[in-house]
N, C-alpha and C positions, 0 to 999 in steps of 0.2 A: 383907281377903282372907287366906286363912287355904291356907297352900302346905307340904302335906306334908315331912316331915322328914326330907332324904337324907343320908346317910354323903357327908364331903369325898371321901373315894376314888368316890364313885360321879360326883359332882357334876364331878371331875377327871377322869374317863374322859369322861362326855358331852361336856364343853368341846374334850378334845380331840380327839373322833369327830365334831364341827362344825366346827372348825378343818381337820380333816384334809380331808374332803370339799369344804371352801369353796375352802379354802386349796392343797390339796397338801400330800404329805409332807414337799417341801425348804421348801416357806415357812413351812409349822408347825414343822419341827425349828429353823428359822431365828430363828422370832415366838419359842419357846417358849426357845433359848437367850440371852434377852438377858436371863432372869429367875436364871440360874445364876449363884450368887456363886463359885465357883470354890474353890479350897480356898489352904493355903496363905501366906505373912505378906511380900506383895509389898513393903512397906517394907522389912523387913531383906533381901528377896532383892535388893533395887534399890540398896539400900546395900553390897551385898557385890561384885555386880554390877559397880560403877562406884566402888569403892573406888580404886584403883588407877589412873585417869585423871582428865586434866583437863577441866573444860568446854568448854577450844579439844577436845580431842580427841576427845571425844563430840559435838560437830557437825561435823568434816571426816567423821568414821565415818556419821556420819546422812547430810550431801552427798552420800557416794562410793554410799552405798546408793541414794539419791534419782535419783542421775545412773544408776545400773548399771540401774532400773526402769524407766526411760523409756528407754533407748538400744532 
């Protein structure tokens, strides 16, 4: 089988003019963000981040946030 030869910009609009119609706008934006690498060097931001505490005190902070979402 022998399947004409489309430009990826084209082949990526149709996918996502299928997706949209199947899907919706909010579940296509949703499906299509889980392929975004983000930008950015979360190691060193995570290091920077949590420099400065200990691990008791990064889980009472995690707890207190766990407790304030469910109350």
């Amino acid at each position: 089988m022998n399947a004409p030869h489309r430009s990826l910009h084209d082949v990526t609009h149709q996918a996502i003019s299928i997706l949209n119609r199947e899907l919706g706008v909010v579940d296509t934006l949703r499906f299509l963000s889980q392929f975004n690498t983000g930008q950015g060097n979360y190691t060193k931001d995570r290091e920077n981040l949590f420099a400065n505490l200990t691990l008791e005190e990064i889980i009472t902070d995690i707890k207190k946030i766990r407790n304030t979402q469910l109350s």
